[in-house]
N, C-alpha and C positions, 0 to 999 in steps of 0.2 A: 280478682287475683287470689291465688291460694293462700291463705294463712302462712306464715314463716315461722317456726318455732327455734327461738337462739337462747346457746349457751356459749358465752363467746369472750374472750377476752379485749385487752381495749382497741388490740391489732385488728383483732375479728370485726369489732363495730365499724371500726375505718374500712375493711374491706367490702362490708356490709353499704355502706356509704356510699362509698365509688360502684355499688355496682344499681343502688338505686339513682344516682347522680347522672349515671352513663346508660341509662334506659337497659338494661340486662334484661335478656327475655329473658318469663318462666314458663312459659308455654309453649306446646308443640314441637318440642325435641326434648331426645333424651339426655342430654347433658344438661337442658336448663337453660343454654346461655345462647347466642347468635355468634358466630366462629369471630366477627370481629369483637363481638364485647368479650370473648374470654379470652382473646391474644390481648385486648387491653386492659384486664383485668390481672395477665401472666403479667405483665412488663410495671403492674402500681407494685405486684407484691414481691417482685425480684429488686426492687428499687427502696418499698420500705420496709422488709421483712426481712432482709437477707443477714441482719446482723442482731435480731434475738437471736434469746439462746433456744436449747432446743425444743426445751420444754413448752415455750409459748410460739414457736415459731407458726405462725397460720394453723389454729388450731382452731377456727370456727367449726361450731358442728349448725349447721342452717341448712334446714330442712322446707321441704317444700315439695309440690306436685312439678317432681322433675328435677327441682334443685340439688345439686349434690355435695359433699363433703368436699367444699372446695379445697380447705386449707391442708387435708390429708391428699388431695388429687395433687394439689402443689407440692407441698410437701415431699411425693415421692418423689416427680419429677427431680426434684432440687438433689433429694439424696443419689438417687442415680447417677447425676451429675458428678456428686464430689466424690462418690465412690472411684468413677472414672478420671478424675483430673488429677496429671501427674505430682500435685503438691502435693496429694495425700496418698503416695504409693511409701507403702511401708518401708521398704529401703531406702529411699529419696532419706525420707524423716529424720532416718539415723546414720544415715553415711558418714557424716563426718567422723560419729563413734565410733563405728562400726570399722571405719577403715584404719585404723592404727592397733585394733585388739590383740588381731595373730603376733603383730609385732613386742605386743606386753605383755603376754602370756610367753614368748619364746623369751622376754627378759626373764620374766619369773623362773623358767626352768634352767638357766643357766646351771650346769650341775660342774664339780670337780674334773669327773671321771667324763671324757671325751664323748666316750662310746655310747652311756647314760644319757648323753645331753643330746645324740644324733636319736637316739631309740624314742624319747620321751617326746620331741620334737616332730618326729615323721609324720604326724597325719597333720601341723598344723602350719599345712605347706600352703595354704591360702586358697586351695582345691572346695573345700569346704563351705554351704551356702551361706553360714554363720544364720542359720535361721532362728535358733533360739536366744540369740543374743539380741537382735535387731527385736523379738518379738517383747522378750522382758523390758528394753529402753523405751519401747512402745508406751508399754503398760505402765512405766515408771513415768512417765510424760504426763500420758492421759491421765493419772493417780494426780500429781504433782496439781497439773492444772484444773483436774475437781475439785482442790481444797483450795487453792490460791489464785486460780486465774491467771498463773506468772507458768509462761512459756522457760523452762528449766530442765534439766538433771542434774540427780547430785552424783557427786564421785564415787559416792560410798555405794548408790543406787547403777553404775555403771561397774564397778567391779563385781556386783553379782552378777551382773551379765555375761562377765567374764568368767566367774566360778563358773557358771551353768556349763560352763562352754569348755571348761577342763572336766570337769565330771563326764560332760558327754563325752568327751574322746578318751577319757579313761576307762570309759565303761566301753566304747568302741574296741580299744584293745584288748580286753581282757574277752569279749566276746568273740572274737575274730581266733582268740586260742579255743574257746570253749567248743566255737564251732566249726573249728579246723579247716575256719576260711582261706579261699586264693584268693581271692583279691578283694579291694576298698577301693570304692569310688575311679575307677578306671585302671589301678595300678595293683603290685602284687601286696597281699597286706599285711603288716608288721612284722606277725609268727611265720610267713616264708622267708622275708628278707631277714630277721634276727634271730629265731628260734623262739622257741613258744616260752623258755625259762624267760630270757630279756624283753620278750613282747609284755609279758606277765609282770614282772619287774619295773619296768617304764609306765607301765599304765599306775601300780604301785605310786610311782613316783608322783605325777601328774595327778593324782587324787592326794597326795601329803602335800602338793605345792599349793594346790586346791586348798585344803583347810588351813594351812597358813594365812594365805589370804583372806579369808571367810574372819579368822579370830581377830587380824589387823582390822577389824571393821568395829570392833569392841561394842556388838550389841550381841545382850545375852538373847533376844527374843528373836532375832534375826539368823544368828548362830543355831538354835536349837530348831528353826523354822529348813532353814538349809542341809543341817546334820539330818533329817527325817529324808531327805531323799537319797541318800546313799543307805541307809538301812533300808527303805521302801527296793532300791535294785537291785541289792541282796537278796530280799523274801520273793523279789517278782524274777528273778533268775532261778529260785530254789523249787517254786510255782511253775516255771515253765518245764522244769524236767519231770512235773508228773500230771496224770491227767484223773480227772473224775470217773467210777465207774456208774455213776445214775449219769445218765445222760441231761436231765433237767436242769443238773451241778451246773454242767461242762459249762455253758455259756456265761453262767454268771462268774464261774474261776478264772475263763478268756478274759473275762471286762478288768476283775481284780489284776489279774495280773496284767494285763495290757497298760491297766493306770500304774501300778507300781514299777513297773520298766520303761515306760515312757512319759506318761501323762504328770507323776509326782514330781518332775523337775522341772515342767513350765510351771505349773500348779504354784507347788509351794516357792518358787525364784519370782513369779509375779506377787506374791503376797510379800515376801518380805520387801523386796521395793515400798510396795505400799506401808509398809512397817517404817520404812527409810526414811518416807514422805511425810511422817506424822498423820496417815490418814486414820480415820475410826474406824472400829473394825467392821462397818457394814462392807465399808468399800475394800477392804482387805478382802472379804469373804468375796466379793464379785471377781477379787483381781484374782485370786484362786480357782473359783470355778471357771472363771473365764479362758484359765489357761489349763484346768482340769479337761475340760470341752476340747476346746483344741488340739491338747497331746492324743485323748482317745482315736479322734477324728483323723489325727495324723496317722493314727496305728492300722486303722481302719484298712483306709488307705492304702499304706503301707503291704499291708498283709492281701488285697486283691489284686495290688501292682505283680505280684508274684505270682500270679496265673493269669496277668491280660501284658507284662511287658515284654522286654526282651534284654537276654544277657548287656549289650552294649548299649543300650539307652538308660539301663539299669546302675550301671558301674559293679554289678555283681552279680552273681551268677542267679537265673530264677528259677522257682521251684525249690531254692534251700528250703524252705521251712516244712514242707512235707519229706525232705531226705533226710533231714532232721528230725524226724519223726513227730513236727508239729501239728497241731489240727487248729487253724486258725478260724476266723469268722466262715471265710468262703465254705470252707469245709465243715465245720457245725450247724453254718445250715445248709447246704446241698443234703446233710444228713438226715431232714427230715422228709427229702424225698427219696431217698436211696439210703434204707437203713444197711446195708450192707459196709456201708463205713465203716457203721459202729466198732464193728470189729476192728478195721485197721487201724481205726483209731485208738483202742486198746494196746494194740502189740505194736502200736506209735510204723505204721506203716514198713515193717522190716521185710515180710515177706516179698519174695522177687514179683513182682509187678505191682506191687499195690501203687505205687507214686505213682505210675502212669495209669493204674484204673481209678485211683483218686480224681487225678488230675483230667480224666475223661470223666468223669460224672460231676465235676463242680461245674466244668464247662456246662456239661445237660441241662442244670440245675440252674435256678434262681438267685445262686449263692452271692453272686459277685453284684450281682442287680440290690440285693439285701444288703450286704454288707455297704455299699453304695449309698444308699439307703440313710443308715442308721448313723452313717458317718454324716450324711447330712443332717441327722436327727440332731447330732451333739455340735455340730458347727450354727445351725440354728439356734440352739440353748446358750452357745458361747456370743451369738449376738445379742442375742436379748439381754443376757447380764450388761454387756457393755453398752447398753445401751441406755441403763442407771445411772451412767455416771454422766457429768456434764459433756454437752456436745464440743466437738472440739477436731481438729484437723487427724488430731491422735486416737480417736475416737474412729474416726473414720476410716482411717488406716488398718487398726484391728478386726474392724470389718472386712476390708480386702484381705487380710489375714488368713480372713475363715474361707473365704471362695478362693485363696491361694493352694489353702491345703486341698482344698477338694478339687482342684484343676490341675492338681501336679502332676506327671507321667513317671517322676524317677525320684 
């Protein structure tokens, strides 16, 4: 019989055991094993593995002519599993938060003046997936039981959830004037039904009600962690009305500004949780990148949904971002096979047909396959961080997170 060469933990020696106890072939098939001694060998280590943590879970590396990494071949088996079972679907997790939010956030903006209180209110009609809220409670979970083990949120760590979540609709309405949008999420949007002063004004409002809240939390380090995404959506708004003239730029200004208008308010609202939590800064730094990954990924996304979706599955009109003169992923790279862009991407597509000879050469192009791509490049890097921290239901959940964002259509 072959030599077995083990580096294995005390779990791995036991499985080591049972598969010399229960005559395990190693010979003559490529797996190693005889189909009933590895179904009895799945059913010892779902029975005494299933409740290490993750770091030791089946981690024998036992080698042999034939034998394989059983405990990484279980192992995946297992995760695939709980990635799929509904305990660990990330809205399940935080439903019960998640479902009284719009309602706290509509107490917050209670305002004097009638009119104020209807304008500031309008988009947070319950329309809305609440995804970066559910995605910070997440983070704040998985953070909370890294350090202690105790299944928890703290309040302090669900009202950032909640800031995040007025920022983004503040930032929604001020956008929606910027970009002299018709409509949000299926209906007409704020600057049609109130005018672009009070659209502008209400969003105003909901970012002051916003840092109210944020100071009631009375952590200087949390505050100043939080205060950095609202200047981050200013520079990355300021960023998107100009473009690079080297083409080499252009891509890396796309990324910067893409994390400054979207990416810095999962980013840094998952960190400060983790700041909430009392964690050390290693796991701060994961809970940041973790959510750094995923906003880009989102953006990703976001910006090829806009040449593969359609107005009504959308909730908004597609093709904005090139009549807007923007040149997003799709379009900086279709660029490097159809340099003729270049140019409309300079005079930001004004001339009469450029949006529709745009929008015919990213189709031609690789663009949307790329951008496709790269979005999985950073949803991949956003597993891997999370996959630092102690294993856990929430842990797992953030993983469906990342294959959320990359499955969405709208």
């Amino acid at each position: 019989m072959a030599t077995t060469v083990l580096s294995m933990s005390g779990t791995s020696i036991k499985m080591l055991n049972y598969c010399l106890k229960n005559d395990v072939c190693v010979h003559g098939m490529k797996t190693g094993f005889t189909g009933a001694s590895l179904r009895r060998l799945s059913m010892y280590l779902k029975h005494s593995c299933h409740k290490t943590k993750k770091e030791s879970l089946c981690t024998a590396k036992v080698r042999s002519h034939g034998l394989p990494y059983l405990g990484q071949r279980f192992k995946g088996r297992q995760a695939e599993k709980d990635l799929n079972s509904p305990s660990t679907h990330p809205y399940t997790l935080v439903e019960n938060h998640l479902n009284g939010i719009t309602c706290r956030i509509k107490q917050d903006l209670k305002a004097i003046d009638h009119e104020l209180l209807h304008v500031s209110e309008y988009y947070f009609d319950g329309q809305g997936k609440l995804f970066r809220p559910m995605l910070i409670m997440l983070m704040a979970k998985a953070a909370n039981f890294h350090e202690t083990q105790m299944d928890r949120l703290l309040a302090s760590q669900e009202k950032i959830a909640m800031i995040a979540e007025m920022i983004h609709t503040a930032s929604l309405m001020h956008d929606d004037v910027i970009d002299a949008a018709d409509s949000r999420r299926g209906k007409p949007s704020i600057n049609q039904v109130w005018g672009q002063r009070k659209a502008i004004i209400g969003g105003d409002f909901v970012m002051a009600m916003a840092s109210i809240e944020l100071a009631r939390i009375r952590n200087e380090d949390v505050v100043s962690v939080v205060a950095q995404i609202t200047e981050d959506l200013v520079r990355g708004e300021f960023m998107q009305l100009g473009s690079k003239e080297r083409e080499e730029e252009r891509f890396t200004h796309y990324l910067n500004k893409s994390f400054k208008k979207t990416a810095s308010l999962l980013a840094n609202s998952c960190k400060a949780v983790a700041i909430l939590g009392q964690c050390d800064e290693g796991v701060e730094e994961v809970a940041f990148e973790y959510g750094k990954n995923i906003g880009i990924s989102f953006q990703l996304i976001d910006d090829l949904l806009d040449f593969t979706s359609c107005d009504h599955v959308m909730g908004k009109p597609t093709a904005a971002d090139l009549k807007l003169g923007l040149a997003t992923a799709p379009v900086l790279f279709a660029a490097k096979k159809y340099p003729e862009l270049n140019a409309m991407i300079m005079r930001r597509f004004t001339e009469e047909g450029d949006v529709e000879t745009a929008r015919q050469l990213v189709a031609k192009s690789d663009g949307v396959a790329e951008t496709r791509e790269l979005a999985q490049n950073h949803s991949r890097e956003a597993v891997r961080q999370i996959h630092t921290l102690t294993n856990s239901k929430y842990t797992t959940a953030l993983e469906r997170v990342a294959d959320m964002v990359l499955s969405r259509n709208k």
